[in-house]
mmCIF file of the N, C-alpha and C atoms, coordinates in Angstrom:
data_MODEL
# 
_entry.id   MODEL 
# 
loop_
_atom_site.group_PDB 
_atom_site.id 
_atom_site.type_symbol 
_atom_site.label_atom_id 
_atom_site.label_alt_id 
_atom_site.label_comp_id 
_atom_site.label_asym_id 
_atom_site.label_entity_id 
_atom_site.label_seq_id 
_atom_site.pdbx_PDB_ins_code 
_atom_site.Cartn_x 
_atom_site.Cartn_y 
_atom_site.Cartn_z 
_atom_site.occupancy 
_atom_site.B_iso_or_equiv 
_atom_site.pdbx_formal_charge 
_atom_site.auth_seq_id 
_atom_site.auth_comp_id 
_atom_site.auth_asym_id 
_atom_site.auth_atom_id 
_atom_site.pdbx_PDB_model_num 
ATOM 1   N N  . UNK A 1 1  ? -24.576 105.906 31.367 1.00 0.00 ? 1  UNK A N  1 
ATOM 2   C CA . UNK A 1 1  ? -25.301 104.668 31.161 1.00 0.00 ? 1  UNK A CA 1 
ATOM 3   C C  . UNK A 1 1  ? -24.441 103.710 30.342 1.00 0.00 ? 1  UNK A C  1 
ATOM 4   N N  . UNK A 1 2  ? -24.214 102.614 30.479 1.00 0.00 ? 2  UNK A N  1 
ATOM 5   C CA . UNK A 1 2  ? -23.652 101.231 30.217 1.00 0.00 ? 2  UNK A CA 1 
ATOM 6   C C  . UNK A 1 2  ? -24.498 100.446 29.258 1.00 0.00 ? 2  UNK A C  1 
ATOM 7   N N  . UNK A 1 3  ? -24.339 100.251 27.379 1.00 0.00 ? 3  UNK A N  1 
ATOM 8   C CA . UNK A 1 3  ? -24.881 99.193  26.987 1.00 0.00 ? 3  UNK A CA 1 
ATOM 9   C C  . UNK A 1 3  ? -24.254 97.758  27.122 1.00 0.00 ? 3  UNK A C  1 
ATOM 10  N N  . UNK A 1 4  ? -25.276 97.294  27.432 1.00 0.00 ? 4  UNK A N  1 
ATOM 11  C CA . UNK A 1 4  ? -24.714 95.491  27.364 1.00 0.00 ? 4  UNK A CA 1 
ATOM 12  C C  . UNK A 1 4  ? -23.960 95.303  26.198 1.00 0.00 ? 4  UNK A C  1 
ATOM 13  N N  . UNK A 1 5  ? -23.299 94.326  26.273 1.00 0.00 ? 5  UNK A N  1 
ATOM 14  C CA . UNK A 1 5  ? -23.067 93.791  24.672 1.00 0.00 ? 5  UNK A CA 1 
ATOM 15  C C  . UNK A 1 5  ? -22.789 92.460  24.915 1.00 0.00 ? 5  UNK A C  1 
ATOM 16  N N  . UNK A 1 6  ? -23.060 91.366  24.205 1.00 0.00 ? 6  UNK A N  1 
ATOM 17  C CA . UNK A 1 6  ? -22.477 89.924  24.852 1.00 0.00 ? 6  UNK A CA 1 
ATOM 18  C C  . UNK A 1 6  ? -20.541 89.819  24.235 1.00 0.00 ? 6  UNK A C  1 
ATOM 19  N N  . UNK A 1 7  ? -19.975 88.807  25.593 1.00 0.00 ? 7  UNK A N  1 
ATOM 20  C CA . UNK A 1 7  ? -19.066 88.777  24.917 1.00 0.00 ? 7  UNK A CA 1 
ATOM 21  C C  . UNK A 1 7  ? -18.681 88.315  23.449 1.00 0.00 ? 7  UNK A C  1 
ATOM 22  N N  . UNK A 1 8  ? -19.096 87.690  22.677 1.00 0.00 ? 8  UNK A N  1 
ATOM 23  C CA . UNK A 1 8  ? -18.741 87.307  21.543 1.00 0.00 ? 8  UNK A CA 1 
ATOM 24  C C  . UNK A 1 8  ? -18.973 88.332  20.674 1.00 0.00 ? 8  UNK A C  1 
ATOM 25  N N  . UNK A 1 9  ? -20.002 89.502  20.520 1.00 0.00 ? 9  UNK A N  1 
ATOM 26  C CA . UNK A 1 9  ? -20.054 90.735  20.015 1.00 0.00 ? 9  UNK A CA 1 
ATOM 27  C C  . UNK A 1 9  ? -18.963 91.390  20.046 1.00 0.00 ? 9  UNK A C  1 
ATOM 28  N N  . UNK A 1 10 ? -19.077 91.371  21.822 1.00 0.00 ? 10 UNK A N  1 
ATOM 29  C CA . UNK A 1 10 ? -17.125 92.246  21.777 1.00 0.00 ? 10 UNK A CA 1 
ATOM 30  C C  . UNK A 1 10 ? -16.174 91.863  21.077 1.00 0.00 ? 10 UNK A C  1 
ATOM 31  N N  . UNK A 1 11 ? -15.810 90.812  21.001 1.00 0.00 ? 11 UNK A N  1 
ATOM 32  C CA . UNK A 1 11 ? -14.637 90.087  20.662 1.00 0.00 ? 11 UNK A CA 1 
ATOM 33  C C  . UNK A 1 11 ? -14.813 90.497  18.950 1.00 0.00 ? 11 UNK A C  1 
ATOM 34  N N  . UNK A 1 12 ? -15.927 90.035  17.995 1.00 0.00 ? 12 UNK A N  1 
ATOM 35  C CA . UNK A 1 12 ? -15.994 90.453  16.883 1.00 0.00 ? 12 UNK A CA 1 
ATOM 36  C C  . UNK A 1 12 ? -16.310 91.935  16.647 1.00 0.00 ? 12 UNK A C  1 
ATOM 37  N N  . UNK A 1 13 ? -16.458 92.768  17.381 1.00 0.00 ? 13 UNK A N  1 
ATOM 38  C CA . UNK A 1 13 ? -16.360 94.710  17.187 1.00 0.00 ? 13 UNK A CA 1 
ATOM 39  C C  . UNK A 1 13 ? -15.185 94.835  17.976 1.00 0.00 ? 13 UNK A C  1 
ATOM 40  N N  . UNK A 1 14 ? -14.258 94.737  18.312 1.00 0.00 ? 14 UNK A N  1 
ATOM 41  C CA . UNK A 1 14 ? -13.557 95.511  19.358 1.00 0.00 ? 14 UNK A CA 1 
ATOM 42  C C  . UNK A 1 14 ? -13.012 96.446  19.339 1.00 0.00 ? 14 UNK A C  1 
ATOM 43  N N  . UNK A 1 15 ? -12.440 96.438  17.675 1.00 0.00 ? 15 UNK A N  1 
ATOM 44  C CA . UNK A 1 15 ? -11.752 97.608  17.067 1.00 0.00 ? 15 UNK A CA 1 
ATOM 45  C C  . UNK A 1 15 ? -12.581 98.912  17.065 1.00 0.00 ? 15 UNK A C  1 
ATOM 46  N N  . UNK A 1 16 ? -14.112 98.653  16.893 1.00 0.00 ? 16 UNK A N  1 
ATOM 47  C CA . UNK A 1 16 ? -15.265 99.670  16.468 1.00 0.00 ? 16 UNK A CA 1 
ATOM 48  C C  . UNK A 1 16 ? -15.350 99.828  17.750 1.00 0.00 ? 16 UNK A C  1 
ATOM 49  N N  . UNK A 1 17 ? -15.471 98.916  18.951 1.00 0.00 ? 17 UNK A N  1 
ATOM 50  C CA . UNK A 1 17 ? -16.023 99.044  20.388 1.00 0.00 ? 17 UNK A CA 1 
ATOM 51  C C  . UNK A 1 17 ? -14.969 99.957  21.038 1.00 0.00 ? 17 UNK A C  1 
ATOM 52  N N  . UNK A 1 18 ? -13.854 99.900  20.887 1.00 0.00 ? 18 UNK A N  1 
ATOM 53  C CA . UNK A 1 18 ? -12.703 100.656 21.275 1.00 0.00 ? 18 UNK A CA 1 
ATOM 54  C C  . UNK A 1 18 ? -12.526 102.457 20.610 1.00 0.00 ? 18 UNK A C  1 
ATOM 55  N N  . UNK A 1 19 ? -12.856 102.434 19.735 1.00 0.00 ? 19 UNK A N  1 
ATOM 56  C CA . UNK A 1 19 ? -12.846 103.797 18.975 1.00 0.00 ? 19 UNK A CA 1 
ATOM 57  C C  . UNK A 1 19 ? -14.266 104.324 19.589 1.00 0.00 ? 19 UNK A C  1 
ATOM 58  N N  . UNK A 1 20 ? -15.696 104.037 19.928 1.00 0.00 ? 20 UNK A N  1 
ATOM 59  C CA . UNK A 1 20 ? -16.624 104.446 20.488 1.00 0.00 ? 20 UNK A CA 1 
ATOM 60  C C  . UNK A 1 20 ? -16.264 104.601 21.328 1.00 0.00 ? 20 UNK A C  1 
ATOM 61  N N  . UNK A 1 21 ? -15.144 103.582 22.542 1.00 0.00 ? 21 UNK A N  1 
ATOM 62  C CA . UNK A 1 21 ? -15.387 103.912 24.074 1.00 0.00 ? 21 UNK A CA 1 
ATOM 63  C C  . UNK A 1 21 ? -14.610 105.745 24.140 1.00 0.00 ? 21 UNK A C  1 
ATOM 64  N N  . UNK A 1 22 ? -13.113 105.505 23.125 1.00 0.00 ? 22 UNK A N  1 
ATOM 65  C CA . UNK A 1 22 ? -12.446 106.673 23.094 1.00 0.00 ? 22 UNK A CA 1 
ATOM 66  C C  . UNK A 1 22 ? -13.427 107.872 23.381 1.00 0.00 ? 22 UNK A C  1 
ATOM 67  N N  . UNK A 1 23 ? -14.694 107.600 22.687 1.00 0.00 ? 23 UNK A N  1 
ATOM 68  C CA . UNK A 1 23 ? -15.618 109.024 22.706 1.00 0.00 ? 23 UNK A CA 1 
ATOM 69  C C  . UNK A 1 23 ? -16.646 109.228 23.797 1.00 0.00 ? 23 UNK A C  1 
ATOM 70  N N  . UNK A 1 24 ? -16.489 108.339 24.731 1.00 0.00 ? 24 UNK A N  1 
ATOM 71  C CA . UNK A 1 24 ? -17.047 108.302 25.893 1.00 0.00 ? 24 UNK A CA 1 
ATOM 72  C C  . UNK A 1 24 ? -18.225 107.100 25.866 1.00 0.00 ? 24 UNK A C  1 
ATOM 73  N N  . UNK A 1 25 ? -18.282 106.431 25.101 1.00 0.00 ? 25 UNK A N  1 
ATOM 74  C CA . UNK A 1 25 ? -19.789 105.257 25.119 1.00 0.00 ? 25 UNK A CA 1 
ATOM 75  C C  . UNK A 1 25 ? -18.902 104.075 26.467 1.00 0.00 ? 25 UNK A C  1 
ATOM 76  N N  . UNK A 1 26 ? -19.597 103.197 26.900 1.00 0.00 ? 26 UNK A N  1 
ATOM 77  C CA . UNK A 1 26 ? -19.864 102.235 28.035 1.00 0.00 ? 26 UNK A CA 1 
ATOM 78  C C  . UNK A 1 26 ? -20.330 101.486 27.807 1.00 0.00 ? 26 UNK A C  1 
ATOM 79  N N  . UNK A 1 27 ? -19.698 100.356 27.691 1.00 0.00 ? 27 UNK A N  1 
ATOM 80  C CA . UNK A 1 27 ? -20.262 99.116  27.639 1.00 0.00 ? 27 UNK A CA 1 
ATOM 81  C C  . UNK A 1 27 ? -20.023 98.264  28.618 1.00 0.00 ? 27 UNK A C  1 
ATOM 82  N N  . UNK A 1 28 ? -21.171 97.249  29.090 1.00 0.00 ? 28 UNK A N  1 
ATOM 83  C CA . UNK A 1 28 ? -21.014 96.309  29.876 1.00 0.00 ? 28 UNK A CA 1 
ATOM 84  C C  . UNK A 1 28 ? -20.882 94.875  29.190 1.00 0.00 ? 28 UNK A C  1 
ATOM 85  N N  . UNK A 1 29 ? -19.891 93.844  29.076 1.00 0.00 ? 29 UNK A N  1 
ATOM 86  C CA . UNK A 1 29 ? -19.145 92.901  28.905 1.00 0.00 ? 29 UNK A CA 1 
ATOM 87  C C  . UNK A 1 29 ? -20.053 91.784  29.706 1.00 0.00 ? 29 UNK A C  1 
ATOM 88  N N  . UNK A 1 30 ? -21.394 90.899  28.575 1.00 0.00 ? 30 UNK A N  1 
ATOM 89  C CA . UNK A 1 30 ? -21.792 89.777  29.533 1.00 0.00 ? 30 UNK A CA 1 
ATOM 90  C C  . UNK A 1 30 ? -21.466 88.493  29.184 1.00 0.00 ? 30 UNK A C  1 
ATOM 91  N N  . UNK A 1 31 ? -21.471 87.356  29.967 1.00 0.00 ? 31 UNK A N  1 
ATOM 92  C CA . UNK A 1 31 ? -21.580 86.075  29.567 1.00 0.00 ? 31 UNK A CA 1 
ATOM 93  C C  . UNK A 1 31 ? -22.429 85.360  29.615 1.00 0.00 ? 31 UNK A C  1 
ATOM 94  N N  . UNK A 1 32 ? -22.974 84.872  28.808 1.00 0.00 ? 32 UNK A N  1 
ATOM 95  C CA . UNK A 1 32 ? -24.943 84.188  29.352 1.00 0.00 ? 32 UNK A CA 1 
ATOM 96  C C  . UNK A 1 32 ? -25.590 84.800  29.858 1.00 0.00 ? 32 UNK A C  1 
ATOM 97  N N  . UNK A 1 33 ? -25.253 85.894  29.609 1.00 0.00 ? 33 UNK A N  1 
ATOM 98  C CA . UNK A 1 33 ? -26.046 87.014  29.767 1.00 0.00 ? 33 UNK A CA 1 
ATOM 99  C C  . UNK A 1 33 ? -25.680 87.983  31.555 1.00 0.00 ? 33 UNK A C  1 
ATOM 100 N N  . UNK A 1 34 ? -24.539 87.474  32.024 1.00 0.00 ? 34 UNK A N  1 
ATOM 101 C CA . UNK A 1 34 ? -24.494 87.718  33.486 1.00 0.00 ? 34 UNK A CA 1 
ATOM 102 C C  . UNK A 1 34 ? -23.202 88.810  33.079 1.00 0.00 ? 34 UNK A C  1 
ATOM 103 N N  . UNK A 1 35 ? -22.706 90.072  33.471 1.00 0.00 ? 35 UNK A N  1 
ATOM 104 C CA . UNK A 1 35 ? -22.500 90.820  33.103 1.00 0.00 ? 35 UNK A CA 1 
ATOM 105 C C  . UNK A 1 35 ? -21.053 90.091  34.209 1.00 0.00 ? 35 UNK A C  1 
ATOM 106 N N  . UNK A 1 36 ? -20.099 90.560  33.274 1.00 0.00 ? 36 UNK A N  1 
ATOM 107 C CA . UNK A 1 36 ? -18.203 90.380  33.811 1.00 0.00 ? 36 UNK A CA 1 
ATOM 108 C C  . UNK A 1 36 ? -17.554 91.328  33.763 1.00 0.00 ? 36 UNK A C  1 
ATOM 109 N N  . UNK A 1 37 ? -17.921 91.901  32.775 1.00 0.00 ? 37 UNK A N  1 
ATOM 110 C CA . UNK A 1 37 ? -16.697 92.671  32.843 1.00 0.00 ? 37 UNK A CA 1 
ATOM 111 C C  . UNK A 1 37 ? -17.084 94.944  32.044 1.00 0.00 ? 37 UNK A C  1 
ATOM 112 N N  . UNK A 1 38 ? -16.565 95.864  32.355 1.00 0.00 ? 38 UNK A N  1 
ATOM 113 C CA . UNK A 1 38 ? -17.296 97.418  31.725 1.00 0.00 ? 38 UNK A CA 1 
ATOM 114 C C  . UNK A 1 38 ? -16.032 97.508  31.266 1.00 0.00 ? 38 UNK A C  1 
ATOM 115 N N  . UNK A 1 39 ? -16.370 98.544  30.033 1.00 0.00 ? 39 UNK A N  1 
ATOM 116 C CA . UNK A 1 39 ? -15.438 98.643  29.065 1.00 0.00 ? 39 UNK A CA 1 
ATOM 117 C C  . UNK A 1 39 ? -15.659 99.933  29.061 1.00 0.00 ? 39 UNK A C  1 
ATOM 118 N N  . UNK A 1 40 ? -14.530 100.969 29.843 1.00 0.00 ? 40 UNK A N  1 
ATOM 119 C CA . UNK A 1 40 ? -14.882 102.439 29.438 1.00 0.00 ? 40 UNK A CA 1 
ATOM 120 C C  . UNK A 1 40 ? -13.262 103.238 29.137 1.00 0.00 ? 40 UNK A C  1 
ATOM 121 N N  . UNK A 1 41 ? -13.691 104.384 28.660 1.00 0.00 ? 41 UNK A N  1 
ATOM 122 C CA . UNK A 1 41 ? -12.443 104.841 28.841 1.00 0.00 ? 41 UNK A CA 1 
ATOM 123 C C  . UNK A 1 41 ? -11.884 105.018 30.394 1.00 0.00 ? 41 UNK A C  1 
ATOM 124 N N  . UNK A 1 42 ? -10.278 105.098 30.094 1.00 0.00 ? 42 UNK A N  1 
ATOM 125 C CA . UNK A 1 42 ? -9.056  104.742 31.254 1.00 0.00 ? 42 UNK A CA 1 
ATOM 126 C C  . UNK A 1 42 ? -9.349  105.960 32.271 1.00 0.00 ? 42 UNK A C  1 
ATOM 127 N N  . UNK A 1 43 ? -9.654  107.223 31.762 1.00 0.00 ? 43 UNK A N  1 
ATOM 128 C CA . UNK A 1 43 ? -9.378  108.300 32.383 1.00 0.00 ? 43 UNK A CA 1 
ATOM 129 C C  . UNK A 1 43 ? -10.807 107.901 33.224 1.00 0.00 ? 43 UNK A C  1 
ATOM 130 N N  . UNK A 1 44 ? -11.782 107.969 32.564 1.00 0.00 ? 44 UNK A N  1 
ATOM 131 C CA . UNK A 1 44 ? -13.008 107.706 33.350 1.00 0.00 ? 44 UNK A CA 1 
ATOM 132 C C  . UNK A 1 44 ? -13.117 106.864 34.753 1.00 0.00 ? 44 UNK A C  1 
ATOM 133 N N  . UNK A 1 45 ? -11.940 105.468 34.550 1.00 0.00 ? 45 UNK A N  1 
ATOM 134 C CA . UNK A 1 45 ? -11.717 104.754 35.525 1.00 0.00 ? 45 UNK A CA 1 
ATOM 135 C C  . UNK A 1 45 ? -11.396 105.354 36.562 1.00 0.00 ? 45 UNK A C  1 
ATOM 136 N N  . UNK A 1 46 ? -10.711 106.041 36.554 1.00 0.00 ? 46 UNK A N  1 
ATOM 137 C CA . UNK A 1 46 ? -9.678  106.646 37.567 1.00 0.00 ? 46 UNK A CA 1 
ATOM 138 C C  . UNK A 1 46 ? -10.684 107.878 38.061 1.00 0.00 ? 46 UNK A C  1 
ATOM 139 N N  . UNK A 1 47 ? -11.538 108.627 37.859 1.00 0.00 ? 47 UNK A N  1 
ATOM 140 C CA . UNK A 1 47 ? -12.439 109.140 38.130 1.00 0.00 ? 47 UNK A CA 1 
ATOM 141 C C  . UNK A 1 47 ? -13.504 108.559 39.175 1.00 0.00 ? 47 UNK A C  1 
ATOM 142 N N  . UNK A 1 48 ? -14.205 107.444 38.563 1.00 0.00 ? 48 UNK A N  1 
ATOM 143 C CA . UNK A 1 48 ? -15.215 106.456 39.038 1.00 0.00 ? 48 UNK A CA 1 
ATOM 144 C C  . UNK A 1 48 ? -14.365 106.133 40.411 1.00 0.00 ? 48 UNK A C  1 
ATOM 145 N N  . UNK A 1 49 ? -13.190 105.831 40.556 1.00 0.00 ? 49 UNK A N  1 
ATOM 146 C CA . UNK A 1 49 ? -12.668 105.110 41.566 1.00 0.00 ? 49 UNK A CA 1 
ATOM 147 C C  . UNK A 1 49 ? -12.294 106.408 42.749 1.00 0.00 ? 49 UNK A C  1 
ATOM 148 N N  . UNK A 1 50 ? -12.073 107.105 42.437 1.00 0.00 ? 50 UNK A N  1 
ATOM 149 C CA . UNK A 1 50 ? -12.145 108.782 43.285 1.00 0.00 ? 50 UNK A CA 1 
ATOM 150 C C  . UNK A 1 50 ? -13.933 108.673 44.204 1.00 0.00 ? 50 UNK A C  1 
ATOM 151 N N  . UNK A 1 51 ? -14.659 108.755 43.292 1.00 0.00 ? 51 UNK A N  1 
ATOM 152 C CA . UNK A 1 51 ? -15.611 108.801 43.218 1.00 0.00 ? 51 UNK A CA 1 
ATOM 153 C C  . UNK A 1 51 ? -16.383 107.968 44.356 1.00 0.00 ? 51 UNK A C  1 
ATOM 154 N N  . UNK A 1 52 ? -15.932 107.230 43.954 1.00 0.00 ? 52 UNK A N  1 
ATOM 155 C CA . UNK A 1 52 ? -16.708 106.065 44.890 1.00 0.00 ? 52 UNK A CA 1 
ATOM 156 C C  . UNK A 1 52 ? -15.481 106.174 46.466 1.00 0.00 ? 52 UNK A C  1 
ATOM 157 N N  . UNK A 1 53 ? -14.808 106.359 46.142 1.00 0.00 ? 53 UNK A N  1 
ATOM 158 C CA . UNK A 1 53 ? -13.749 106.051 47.756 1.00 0.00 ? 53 UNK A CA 1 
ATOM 159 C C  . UNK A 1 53 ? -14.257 107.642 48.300 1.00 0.00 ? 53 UNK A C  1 
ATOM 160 N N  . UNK A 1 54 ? -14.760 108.482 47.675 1.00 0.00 ? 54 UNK A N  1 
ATOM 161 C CA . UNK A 1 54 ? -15.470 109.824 48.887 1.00 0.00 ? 54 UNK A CA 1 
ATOM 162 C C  . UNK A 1 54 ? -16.866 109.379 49.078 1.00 0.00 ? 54 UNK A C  1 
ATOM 163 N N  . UNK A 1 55 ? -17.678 109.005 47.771 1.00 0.00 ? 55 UNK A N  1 
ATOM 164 C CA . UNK A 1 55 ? -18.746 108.343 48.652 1.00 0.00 ? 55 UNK A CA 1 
ATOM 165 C C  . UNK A 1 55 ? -18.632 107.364 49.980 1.00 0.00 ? 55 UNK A C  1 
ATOM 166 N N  . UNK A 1 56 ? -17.583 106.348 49.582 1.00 0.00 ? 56 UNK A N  1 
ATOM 167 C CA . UNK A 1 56 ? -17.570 105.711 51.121 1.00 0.00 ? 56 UNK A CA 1 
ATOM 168 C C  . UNK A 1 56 ? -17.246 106.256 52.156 1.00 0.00 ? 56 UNK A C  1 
ATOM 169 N N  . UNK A 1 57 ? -16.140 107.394 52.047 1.00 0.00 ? 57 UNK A N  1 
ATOM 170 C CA . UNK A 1 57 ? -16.333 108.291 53.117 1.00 0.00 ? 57 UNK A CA 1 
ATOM 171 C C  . UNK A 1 57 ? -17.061 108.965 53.795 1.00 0.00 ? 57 UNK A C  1 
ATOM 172 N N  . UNK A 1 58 ? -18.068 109.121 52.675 1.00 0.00 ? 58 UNK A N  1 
ATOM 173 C CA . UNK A 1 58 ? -19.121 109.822 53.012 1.00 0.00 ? 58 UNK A CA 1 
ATOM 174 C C  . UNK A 1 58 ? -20.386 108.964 53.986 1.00 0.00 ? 58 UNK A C  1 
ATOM 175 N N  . UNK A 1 59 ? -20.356 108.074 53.811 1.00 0.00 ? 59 UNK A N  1 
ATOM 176 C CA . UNK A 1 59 ? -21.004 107.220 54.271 1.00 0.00 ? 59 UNK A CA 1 
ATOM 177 C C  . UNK A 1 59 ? -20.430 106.513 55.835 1.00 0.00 ? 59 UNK A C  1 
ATOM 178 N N  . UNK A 1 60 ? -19.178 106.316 55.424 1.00 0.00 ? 60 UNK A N  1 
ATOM 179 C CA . UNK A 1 60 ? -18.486 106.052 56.693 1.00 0.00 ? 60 UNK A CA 1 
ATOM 180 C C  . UNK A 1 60 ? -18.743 106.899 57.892 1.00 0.00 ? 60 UNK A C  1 
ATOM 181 N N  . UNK A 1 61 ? -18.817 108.352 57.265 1.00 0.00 ? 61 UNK A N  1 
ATOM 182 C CA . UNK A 1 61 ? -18.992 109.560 58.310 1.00 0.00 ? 61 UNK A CA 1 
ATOM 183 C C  . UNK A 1 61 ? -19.968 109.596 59.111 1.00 0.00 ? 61 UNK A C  1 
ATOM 184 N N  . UNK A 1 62 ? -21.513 109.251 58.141 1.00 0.00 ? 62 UNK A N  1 
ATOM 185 C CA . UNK A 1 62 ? -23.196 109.335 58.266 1.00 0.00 ? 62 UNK A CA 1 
ATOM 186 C C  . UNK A 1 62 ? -22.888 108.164 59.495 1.00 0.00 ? 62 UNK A C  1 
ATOM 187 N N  . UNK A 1 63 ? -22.545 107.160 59.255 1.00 0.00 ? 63 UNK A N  1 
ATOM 188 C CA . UNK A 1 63 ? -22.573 105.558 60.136 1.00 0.00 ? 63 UNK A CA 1 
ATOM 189 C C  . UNK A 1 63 ? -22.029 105.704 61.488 1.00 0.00 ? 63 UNK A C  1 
ATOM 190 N N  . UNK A 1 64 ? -20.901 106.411 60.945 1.00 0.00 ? 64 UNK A N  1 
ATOM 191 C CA . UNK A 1 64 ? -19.694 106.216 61.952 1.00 0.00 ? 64 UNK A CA 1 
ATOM 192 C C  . UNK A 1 64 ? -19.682 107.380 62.795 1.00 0.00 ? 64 UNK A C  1 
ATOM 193 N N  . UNK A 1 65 ? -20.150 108.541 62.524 1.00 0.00 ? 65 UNK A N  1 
ATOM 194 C CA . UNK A 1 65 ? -20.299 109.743 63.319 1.00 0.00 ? 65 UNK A CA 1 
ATOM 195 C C  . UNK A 1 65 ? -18.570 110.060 62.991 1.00 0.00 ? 65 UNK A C  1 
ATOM 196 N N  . UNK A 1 66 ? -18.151 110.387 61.732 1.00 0.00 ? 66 UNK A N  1 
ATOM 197 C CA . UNK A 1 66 ? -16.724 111.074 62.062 1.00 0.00 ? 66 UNK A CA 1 
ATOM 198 C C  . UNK A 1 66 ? -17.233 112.360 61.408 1.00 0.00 ? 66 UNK A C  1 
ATOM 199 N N  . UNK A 1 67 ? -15.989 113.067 62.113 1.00 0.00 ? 67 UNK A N  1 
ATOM 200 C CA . UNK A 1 67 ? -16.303 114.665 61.946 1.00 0.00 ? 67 UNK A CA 1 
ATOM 201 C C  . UNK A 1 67 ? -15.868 115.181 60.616 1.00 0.00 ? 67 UNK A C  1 
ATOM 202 N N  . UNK A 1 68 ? -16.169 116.096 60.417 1.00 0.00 ? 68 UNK A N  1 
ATOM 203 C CA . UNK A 1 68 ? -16.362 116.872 58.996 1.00 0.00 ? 68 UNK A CA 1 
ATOM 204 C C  . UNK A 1 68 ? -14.929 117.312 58.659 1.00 0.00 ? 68 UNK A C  1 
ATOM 205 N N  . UNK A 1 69 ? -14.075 117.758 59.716 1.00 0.00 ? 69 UNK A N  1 
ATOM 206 C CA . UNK A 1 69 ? -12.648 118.003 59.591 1.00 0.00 ? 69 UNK A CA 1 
ATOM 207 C C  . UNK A 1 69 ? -12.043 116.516 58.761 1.00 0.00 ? 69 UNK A C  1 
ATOM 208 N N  . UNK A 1 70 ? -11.826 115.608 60.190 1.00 0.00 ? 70 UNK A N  1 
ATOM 209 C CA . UNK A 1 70 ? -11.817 114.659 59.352 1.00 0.00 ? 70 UNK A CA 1 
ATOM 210 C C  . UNK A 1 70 ? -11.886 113.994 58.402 1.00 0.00 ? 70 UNK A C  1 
ATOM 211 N N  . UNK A 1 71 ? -12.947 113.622 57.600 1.00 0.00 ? 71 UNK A N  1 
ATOM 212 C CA . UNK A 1 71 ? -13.231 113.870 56.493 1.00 0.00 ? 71 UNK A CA 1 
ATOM 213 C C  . UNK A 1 71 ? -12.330 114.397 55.514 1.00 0.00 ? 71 UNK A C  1 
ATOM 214 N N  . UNK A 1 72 ? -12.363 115.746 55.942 1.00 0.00 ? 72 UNK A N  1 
ATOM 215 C CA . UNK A 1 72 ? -11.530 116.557 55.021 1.00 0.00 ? 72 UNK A CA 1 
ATOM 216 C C  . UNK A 1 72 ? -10.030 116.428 54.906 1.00 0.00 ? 72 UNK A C  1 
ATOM 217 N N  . UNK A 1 73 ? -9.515  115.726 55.961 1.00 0.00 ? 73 UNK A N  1 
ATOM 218 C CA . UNK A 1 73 ? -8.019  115.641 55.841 1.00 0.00 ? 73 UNK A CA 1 
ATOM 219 C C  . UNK A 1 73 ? -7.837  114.184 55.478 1.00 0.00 ? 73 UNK A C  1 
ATOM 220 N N  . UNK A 1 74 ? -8.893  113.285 55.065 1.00 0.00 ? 74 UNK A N  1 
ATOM 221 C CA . UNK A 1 74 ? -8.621  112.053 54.368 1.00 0.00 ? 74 UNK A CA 1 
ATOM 222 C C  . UNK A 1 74 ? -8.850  112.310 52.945 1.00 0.00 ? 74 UNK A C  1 
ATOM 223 N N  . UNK A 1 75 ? -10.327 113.320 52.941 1.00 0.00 ? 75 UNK A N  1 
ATOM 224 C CA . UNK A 1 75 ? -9.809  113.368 51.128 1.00 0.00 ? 75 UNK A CA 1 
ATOM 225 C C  . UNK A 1 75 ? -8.263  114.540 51.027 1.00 0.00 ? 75 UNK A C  1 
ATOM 226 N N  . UNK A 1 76 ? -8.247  115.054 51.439 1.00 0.00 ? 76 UNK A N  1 
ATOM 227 C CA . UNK A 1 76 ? -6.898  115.962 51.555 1.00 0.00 ? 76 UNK A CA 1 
ATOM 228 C C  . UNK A 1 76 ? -5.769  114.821 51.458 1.00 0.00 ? 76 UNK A C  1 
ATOM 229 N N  . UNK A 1 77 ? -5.596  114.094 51.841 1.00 0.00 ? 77 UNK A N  1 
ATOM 230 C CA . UNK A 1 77 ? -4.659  112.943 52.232 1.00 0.00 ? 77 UNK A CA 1 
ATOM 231 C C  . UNK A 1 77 ? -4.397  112.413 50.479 1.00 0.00 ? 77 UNK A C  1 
ATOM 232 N N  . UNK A 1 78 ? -5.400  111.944 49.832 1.00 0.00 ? 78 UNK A N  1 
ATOM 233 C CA . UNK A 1 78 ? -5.716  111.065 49.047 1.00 0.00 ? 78 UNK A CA 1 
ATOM 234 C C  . UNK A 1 78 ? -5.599  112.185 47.646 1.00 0.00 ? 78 UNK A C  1 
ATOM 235 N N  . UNK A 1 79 ? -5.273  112.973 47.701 1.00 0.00 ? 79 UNK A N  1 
ATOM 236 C CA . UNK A 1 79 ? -5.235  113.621 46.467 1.00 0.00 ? 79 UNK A CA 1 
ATOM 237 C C  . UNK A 1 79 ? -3.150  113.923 46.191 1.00 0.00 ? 79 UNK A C  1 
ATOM 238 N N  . UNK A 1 80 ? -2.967  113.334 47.366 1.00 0.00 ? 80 UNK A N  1 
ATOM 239 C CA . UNK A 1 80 ? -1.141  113.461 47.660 1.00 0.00 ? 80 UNK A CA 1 
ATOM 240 C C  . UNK A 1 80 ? -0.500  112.668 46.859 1.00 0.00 ? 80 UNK A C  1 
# 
């Protein structure tokens, strides 16, 4: 889960906002209240983004009727 924070909060915690994210907290980055920008740890990024490119596969598959092999030799592909 992601707390809001407005940007000008960030900007005056960042040092504190940065030592929390280290420990796993999430923040979402808004402006007038319309959210720009998440502030998480790096490793997490790179996770989330795994993450989401097999869900779309996964989805691609359900839509698209591709086969399960398949599948498997694109995430196979993507871990190279």
């Amino acid at each position: 889960m992601y707390t809001e924070i407005g940007s000008f909060d960030a900007k005056a915690r960042l040092s504190e906002l940065l030592r929390e994210v280290r420990h796993g907290q999430r923040y979402t980055i808004t402006s007038r209240g319309q959210p720009v920008a998440d502030l998480i740890p790096s490793e997490s990024a790179t996770q989330l983004d795994v993450k989401t490119a097999i869900e779309a596969m996964r989805s691609m598959r359900r839509v698209h009727d591709v086969p399960a092999e398949t599948l498997r030799e694109w995430i196979a592909e993507g871990r190279r």
